[in-house]
N, C-alpha and C positions, 0 to 999 in steps of 0.2 A: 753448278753450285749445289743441288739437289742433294749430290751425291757428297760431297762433303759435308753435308748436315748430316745425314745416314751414317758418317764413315765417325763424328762427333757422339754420336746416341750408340755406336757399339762399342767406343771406345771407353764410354762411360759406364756402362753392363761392364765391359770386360776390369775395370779398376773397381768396380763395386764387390766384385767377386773374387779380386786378388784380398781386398780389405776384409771381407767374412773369411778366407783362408790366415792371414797375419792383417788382426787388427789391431798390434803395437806399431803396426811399419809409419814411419809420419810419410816416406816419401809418397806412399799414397795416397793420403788424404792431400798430399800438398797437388798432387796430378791430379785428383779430384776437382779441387779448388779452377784446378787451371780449363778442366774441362766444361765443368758449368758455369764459369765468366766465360767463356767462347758461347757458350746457350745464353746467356743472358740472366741466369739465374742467381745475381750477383748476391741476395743474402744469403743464400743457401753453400753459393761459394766462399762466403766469407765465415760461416763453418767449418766448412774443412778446412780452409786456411787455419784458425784459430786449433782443430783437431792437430794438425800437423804439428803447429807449436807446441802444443800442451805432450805432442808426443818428442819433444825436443829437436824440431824440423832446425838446422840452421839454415839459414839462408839471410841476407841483409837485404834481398826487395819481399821478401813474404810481407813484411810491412808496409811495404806501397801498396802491394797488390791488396791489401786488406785494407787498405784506404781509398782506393780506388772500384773498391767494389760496395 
């Protein structure tokens, strides 16, 4: 279990750092979102989520998941 919390904390560095290379892309911020509701960090993912929208993310559950967090 250890080891998938670890393998959650580089996958979130490593989207943090596609987003500082294209910070227009929504679909990162929308994998962002997804990565910090798995941490628990559900307001901070419901940022991203809302970034992604506002970057014209489609998707028909971004809305759940922004209700759910």
């Amino acid at each position: 279990m250890k080891s998938r919390y670890f393998s959650i904390i580089i996958a979130q560095e490593y989207i943090d750092e596609a987003i500082s290379y294209a910070p227009n892309n929504p679909s990162y911020y929308y994998l962002r979102g997804e990565i910090l509701s798995k941490r628990g960090y559900y307001s901070t993912a419901r940022i991203s989520y809302q970034n992604a929208i506002n970057r014209n993310f489609n998707s028909d559950s971004i809305n759940f998941k922004i209700a759910k967090t």
